[in-house]
C-alpha positions, 0 to 999 in steps of 0.5 A: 477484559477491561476497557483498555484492552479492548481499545488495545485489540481494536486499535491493533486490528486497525493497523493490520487490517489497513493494509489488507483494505488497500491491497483488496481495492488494488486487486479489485480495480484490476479484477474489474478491469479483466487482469486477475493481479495475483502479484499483489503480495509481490507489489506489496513487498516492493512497496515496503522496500521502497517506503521504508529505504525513502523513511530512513534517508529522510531520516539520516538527512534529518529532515524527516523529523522536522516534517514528520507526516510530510515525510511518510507522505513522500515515502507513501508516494515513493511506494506507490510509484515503485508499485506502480513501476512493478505492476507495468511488468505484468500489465505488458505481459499480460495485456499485451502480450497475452501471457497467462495473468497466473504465471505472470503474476507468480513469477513476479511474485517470487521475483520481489522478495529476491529483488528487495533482499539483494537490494537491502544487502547492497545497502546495508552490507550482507545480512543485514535485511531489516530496515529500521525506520524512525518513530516519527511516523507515528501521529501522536497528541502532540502532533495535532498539538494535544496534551497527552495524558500519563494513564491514557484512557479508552479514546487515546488508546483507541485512536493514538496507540496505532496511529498513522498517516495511511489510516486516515488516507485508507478511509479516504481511498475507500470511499473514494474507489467506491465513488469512481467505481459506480459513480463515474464515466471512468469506473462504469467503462472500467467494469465493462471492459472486465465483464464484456470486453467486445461489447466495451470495444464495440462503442468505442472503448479502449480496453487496452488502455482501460485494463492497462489503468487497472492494473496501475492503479493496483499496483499503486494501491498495493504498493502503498501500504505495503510497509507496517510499522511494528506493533511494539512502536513503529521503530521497524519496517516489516514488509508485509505479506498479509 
């Protein structure tokens, strides 16, 4: 196996594990706070809808290939706040209502797909559920300004053929979580509430209000990684069920 296919194997692992990473610190976040989120898949689809619908209208506008990344930013927040939006749903039913968390989140579950199906037809006429969403997500050597070679070596294999903005943020988020998980007042009273929620209650802490966080944060983190681009160029949007 040469050398190029091995930054191929890695590079395509890359891009489809950065998704996963997201969805398990969301499912962590919400597991530690006490809530099991089973409608991460469903979050995740939410996210691709609205991620992708946010790409193509900055693109259509033309706005979104003159600011590429600030373009894909927007859409990452779009994602995240409709993710966040989708997991209130559980977070009422299952905090405050005391629904059973499995139920709730397979109903939301089944709900997501429905929901981004119609909404796409309604969009884009009937029939028509792929969103196709700009090449310009994709960081390149020329958009950190580099030049970029005609036989492209290990390195730029590696690192540019799968390329995009949510990588770098998901390393980011990771270590992040790890910090706020076991190094902060926010993530230590957040464990609490999951593993002893009499003895949090009993020192004054809030565990509606802390699962309640829980379960945002989850379903901003699933949400925000749910669209991947295509292996074979990022000109689609797959909504992810990984």
């Amino acid at each position: 196996m040469s050398a190029n296919s091995i930054a191929d194997i890695i590079s395509a692992t890359i891009l489809f594990a950065v998704p996963l990473l997201l969805v398990a610190l969301g499912g962590m976040f919400s597991e530690r706070s006490g809530v099991v989120n089973i409608a991460l898949e469903g979050i995740m689809i939410i996210g691709a809808l609205f991620g992708c619908l946010t790409l193509r209208v900055l693109d259509m506008a033309g706005w979104g290939e003159t600011n590429p990344q600030l373009g894909v930013l927007l859409a990452i927040l779009a994602a995240a706040a409709s993710g966040a939006i989708f997991s209130v749903l559980l977070a009422f039913a299952a905090i405050n209502l005391k629904a059973d968390q499995t139920i709730g989140g397979t109903a939301l579950n089944m709900m997501a797909p429905a929901f981004a199906v119609v909404l796409t037809w309604a969009i884009q006429g009937q029939g028509q559920t792929t969103i196709l969403i700009p090449t310009w997500v994709r960081i390149t050597q020329g958009t950190l300004g580099l030049q970029a070679s005609e036989n492209q070596g290990f390195f730029e294999r590696l690192v540019f053929k799968n390329l995009y903005l949510t990588t770098i943020l998901a390393i980011i988020i990771l270590i992040v979580s790890v910090i706020v998980l076991y190094r902060t007042k926010f993530g230590l009273r957040l464990m609490a509430c999951g593993e002893h929620p009499q003895a949090a209650a009993s020192v004054g802490i809030n565990v509606y209000k802390m699962r309640w966080a829980g379960v945002l944060i989850s379903g901003v983190l699933g949400a925000a990684r749910g669209w991947r681009p295509a292996a074979s160029g990022g000109k689609r949007c797959r909504w992810s069920h990984s």
